[in-house]
FILOFI-345202 format. One record per residue (C-alpha): x, y, z; residue in three letters. Coordinates in steps of 0.001 Angstrom, whole numbers. Layout:
N
X=X Y=Y Z=Z rest=ALA
...
This chain:
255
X=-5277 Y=97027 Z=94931 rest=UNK
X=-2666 Y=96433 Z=97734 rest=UNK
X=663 Y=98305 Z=96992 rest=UNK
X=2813 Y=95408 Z=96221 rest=UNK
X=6505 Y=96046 Z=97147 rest=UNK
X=8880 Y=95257 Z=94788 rest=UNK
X=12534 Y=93780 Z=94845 rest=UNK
X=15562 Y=95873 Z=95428 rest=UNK
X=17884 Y=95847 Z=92326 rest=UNK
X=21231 Y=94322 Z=92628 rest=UNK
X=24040 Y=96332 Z=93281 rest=UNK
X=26054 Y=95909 Z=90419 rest=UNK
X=23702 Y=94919 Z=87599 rest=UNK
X=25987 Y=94498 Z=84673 rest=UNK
X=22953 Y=93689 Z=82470 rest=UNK
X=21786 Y=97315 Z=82176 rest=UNK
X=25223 Y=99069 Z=83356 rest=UNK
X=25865 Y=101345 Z=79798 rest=UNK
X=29428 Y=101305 Z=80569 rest=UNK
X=29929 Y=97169 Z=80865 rest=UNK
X=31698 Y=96246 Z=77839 rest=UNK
X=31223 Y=92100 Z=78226 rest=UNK
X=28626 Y=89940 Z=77674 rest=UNK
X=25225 Y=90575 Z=79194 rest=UNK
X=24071 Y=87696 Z=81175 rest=UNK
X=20357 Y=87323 Z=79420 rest=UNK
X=22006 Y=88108 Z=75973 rest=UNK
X=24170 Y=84933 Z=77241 rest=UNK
X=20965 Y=83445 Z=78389 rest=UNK
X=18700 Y=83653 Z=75151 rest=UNK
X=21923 Y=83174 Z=72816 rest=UNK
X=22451 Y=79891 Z=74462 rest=UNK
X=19867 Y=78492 Z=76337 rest=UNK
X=16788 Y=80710 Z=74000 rest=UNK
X=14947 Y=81598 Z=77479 rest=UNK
X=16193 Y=83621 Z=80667 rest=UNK
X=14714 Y=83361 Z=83988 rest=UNK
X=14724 Y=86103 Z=86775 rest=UNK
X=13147 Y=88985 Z=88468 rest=UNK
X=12866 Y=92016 Z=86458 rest=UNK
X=13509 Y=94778 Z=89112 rest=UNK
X=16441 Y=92715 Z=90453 rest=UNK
X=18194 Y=92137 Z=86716 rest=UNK
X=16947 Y=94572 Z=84644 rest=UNK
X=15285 Y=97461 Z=86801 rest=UNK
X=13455 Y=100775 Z=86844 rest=UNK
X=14835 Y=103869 Z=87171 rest=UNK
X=14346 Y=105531 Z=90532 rest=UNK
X=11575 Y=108061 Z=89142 rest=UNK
X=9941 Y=104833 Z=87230 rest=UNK
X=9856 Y=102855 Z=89973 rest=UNK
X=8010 Y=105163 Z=91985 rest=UNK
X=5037 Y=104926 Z=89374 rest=UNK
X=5232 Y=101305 Z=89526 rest=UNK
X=1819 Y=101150 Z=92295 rest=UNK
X=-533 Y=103068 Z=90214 rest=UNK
X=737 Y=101303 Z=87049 rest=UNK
X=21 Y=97929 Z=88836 rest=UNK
X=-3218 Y=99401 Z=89538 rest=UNK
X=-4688 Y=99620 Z=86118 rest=UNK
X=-4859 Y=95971 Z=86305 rest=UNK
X=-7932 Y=96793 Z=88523 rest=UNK
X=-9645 Y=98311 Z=85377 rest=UNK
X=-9491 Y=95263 Z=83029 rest=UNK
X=-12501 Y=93822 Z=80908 rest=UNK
X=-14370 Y=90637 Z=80979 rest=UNK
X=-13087 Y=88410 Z=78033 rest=UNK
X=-15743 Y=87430 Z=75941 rest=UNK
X=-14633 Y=85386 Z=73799 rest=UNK
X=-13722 Y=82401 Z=75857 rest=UNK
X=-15007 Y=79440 Z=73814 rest=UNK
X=-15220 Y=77410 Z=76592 rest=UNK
X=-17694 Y=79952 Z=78357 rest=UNK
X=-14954 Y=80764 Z=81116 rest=UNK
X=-15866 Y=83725 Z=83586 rest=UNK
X=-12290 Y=83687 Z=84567 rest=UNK
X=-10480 Y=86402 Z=82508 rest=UNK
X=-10241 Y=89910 Z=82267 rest=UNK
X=-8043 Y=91443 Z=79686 rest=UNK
X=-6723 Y=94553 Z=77427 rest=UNK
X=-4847 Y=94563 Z=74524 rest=UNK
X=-2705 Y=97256 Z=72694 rest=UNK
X=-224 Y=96856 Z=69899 rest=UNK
X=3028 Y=99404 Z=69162 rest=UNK
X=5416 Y=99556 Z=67206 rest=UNK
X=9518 Y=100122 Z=68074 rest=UNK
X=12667 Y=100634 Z=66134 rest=UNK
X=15339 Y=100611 Z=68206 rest=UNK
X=17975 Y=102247 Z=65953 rest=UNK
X=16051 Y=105431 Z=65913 rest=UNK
X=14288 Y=104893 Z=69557 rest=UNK
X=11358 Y=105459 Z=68328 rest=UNK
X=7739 Y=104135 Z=69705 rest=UNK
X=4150 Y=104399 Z=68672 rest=UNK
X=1415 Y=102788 Z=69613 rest=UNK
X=-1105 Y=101496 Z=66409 rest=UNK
X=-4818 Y=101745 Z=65967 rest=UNK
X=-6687 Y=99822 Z=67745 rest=UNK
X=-7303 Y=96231 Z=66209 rest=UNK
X=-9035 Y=92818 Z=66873 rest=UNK
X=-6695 Y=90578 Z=68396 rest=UNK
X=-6418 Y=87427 Z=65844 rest=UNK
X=-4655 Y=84155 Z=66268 rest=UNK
X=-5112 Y=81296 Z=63846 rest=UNK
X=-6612 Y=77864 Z=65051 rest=UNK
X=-3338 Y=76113 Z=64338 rest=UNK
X=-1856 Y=77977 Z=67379 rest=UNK
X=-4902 Y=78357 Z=69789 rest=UNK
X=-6765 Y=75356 Z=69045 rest=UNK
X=-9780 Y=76785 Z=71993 rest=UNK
X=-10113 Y=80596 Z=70853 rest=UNK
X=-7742 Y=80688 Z=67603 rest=UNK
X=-9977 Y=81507 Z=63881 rest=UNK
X=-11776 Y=84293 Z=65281 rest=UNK
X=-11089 Y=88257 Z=65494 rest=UNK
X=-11571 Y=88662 Z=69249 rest=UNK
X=-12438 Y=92616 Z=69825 rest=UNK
X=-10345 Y=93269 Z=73105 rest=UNK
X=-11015 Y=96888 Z=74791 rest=UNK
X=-7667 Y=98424 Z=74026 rest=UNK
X=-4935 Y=99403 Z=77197 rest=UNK
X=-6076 Y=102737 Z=78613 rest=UNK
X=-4192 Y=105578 Z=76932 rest=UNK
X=-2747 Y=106505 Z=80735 rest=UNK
X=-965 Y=102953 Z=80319 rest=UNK
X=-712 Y=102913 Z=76634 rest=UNK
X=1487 Y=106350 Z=76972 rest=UNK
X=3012 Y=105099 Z=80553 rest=UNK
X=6532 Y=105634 Z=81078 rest=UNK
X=7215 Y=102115 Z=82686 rest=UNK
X=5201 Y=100761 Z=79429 rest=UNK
X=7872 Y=102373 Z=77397 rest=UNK
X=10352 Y=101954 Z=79227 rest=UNK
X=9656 Y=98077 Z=79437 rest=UNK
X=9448 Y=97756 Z=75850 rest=UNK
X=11971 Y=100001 Z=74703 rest=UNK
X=14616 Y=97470 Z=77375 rest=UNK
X=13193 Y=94491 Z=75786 rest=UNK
X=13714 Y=95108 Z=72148 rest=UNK
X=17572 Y=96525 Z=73247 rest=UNK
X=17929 Y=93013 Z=74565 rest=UNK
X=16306 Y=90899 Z=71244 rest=UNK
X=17888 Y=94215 Z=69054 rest=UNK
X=21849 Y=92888 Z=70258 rest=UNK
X=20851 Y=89083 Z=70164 rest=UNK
X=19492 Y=88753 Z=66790 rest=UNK
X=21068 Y=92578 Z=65368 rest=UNK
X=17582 Y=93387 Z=64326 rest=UNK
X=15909 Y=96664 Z=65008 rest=UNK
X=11948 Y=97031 Z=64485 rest=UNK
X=10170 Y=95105 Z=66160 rest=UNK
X=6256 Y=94613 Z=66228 rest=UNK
X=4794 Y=94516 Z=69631 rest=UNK
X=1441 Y=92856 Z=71134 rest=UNK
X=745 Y=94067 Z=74714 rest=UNK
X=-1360 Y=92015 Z=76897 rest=UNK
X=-2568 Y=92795 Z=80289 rest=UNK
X=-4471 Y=89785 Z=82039 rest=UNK
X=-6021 Y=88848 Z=85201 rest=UNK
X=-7084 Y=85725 Z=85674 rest=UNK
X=-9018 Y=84602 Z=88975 rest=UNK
X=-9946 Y=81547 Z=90944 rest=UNK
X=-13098 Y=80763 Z=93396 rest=UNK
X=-13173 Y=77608 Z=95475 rest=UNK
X=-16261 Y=76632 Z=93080 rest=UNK
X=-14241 Y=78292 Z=89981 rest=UNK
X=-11091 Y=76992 Z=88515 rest=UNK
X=-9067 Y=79856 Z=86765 rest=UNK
X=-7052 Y=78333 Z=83293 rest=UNK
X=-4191 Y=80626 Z=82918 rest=UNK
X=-3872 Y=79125 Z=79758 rest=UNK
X=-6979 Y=76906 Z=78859 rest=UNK
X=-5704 Y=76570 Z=75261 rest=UNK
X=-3313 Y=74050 Z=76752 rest=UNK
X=372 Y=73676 Z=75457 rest=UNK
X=942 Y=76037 Z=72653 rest=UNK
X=2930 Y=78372 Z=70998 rest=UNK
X=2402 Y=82164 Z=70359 rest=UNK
X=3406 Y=82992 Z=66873 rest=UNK
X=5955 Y=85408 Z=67502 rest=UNK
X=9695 Y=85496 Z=67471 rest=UNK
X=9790 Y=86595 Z=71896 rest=UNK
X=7447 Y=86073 Z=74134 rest=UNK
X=7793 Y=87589 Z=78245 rest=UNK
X=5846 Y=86622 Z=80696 rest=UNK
X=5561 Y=88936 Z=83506 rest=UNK
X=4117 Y=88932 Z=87047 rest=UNK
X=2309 Y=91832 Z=88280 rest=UNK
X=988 Y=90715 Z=91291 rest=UNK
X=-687 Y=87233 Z=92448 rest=UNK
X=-2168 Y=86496 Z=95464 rest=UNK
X=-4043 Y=83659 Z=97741 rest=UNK
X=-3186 Y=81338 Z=94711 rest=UNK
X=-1948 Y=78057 Z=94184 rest=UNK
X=-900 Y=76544 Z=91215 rest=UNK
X=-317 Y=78675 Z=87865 rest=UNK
X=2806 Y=76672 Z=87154 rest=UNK
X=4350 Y=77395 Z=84331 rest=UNK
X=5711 Y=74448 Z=81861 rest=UNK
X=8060 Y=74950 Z=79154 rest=UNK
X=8624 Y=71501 Z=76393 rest=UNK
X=10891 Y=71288 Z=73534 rest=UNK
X=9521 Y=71134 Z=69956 rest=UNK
X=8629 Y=67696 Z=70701 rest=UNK
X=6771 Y=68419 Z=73210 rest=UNK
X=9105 Y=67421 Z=76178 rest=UNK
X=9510 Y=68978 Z=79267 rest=UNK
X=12550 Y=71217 Z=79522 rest=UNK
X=12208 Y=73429 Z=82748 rest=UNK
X=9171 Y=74546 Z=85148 rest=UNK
X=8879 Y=77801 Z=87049 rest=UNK
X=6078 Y=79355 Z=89473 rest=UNK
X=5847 Y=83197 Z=88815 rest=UNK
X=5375 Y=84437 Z=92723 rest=UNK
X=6607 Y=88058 Z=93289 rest=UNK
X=5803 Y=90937 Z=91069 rest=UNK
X=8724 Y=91631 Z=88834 rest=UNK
X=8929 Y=87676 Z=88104 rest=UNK
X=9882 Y=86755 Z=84346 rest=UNK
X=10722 Y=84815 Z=81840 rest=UNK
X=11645 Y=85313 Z=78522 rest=UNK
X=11722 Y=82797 Z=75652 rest=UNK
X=12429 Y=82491 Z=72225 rest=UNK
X=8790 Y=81194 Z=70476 rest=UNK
X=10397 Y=79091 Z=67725 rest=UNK
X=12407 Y=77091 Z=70321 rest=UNK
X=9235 Y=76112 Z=73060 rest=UNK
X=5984 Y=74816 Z=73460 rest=UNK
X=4385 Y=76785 Z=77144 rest=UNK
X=1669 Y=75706 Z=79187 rest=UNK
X=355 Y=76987 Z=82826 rest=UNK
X=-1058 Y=74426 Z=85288 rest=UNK
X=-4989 Y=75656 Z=86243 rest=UNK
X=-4849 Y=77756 Z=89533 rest=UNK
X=-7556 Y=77373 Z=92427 rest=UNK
X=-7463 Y=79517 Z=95909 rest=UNK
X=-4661 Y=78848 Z=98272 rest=UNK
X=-7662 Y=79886 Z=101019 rest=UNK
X=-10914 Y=78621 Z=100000 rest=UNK
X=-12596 Y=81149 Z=101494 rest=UNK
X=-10563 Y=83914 Z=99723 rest=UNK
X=-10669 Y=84623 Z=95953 rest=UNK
X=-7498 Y=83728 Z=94149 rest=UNK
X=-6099 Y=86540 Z=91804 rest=UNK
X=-3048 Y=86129 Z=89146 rest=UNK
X=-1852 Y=89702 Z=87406 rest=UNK
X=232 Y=89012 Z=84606 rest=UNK
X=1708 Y=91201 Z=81532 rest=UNK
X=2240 Y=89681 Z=78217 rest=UNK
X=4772 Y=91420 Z=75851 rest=UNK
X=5687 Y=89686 Z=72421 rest=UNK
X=7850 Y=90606 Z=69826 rest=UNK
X=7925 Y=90137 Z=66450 rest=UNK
X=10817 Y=90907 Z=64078 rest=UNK
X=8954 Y=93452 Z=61480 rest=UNK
């Protein structure tokens, strides 16, 4: 994999400063609006040691596995999938035995009623210090917005790719919900691709607000109960190049 550069953080980035005393702007965000929009490393950020680790973490995207268990017999997706566990109050994170991965039908109407047996994240990522760090920031944010501590994690990393004979579905279940109280949606990298649009509707399934996930770092954060999400299907921006869409799914659950 290419290194991908990141963004720069702000220079005064009251949403992670320990010492700002007001109201954090996506505390505002998900209190009000129940979704926040923005660029990790510019809003939130890595510490400088972190940061420097952010290439070969991006890299272990490079190591995913075929999904099998695409009912619609897509060769598009490779994935891993880990689950931890966090209680903020005592900062303290574990990562669970390894499970099958199990939605109900109700919320993925194309792969939902079946245990799908997803190779776990490597143990390099699963004991990362960006994958802590990530999770630990994320569950400070939902801890102060909803004054709940433990929280139940899923970690998903995906690739999903494109040929100019091969549609890629980011998400061929369609609009849908996840089943948890937070969902983020995080770029890693994406490149040659067009489309991957991502579509946020009300609970009657109207559209609220679109966004197109381009530089690594890109986010958004919602509150589950409050949207339906959908992605638009992706094809190469250069026919003659494969298309390739690195994402990282983390979702919460209040436990």
């Amino acid at each position: 994999m290419q290194q991908t550069p990141i963004p720069a953080p702000h220079a005064a980035l009251k949403s992670v400063d320990p010492n700002f005393s007001g109201v954090w702007p996506i505390d505002l965000s998900l209190s009000q609006r129940s979704h926040w929009v923005g660029n990790y490393f510019e809003d939130i950020g890595l510490d400088d040691p972190l940061a420097e680790l952010w290439d070969e973490f991006a890299e272990s995207w490079d190591d995913l596995e075929e999904d099998r268990f695409m009912a619609d017999g897509g060769k598009y997706r490779r994935r891993r999938f880990s689950e931890f566990r966090y209680n903020v109050k005592t900062d303290t994170l574990r990562v669970l035995k390894h499970l099958p991965f199990f939605q109900s039908a109700d919320l993925n109407t194309l792969n939902g009623g079946v245990d799908r047996k997803f190779s776990p994240v490597t143990p390099y990522i699963a004991s990362h210090p960006i994958t802590a760090a990530m999770i630990r920031q994320h569950a400070q944010v939902f801890a102060r917005v909803t004054g709940h501590d433990r929280w139940a994690i899923n970690f998903h990393q995906v690739r999903i790719t494109a040929l100019a004979d091969m549609t890629g579905k980011p998400a061929p279940e369609g609009m849908h919900k996840d089943g948890v109280t937070f969902t983020t949606l995080f770029c890693i990298q994406r490149k040659n691709t067009a489309g991957a649009e991502n579509l946020m509707f009300d609970n009657d399934k109207q559209p609220i607000f679109s966004t197109t996930l381009q530089r690594a770092g890109d986010i958004v954060i919602f509150e589950d109960d409050a949207f339906y999400h959908d992605v638009t299907p992706m094809t190469p921006a250069n026919p003659n190049e494969a298309a390739q869409r690195d994402m990282l799914f983390i979702e919460f659950t209040r436990c």
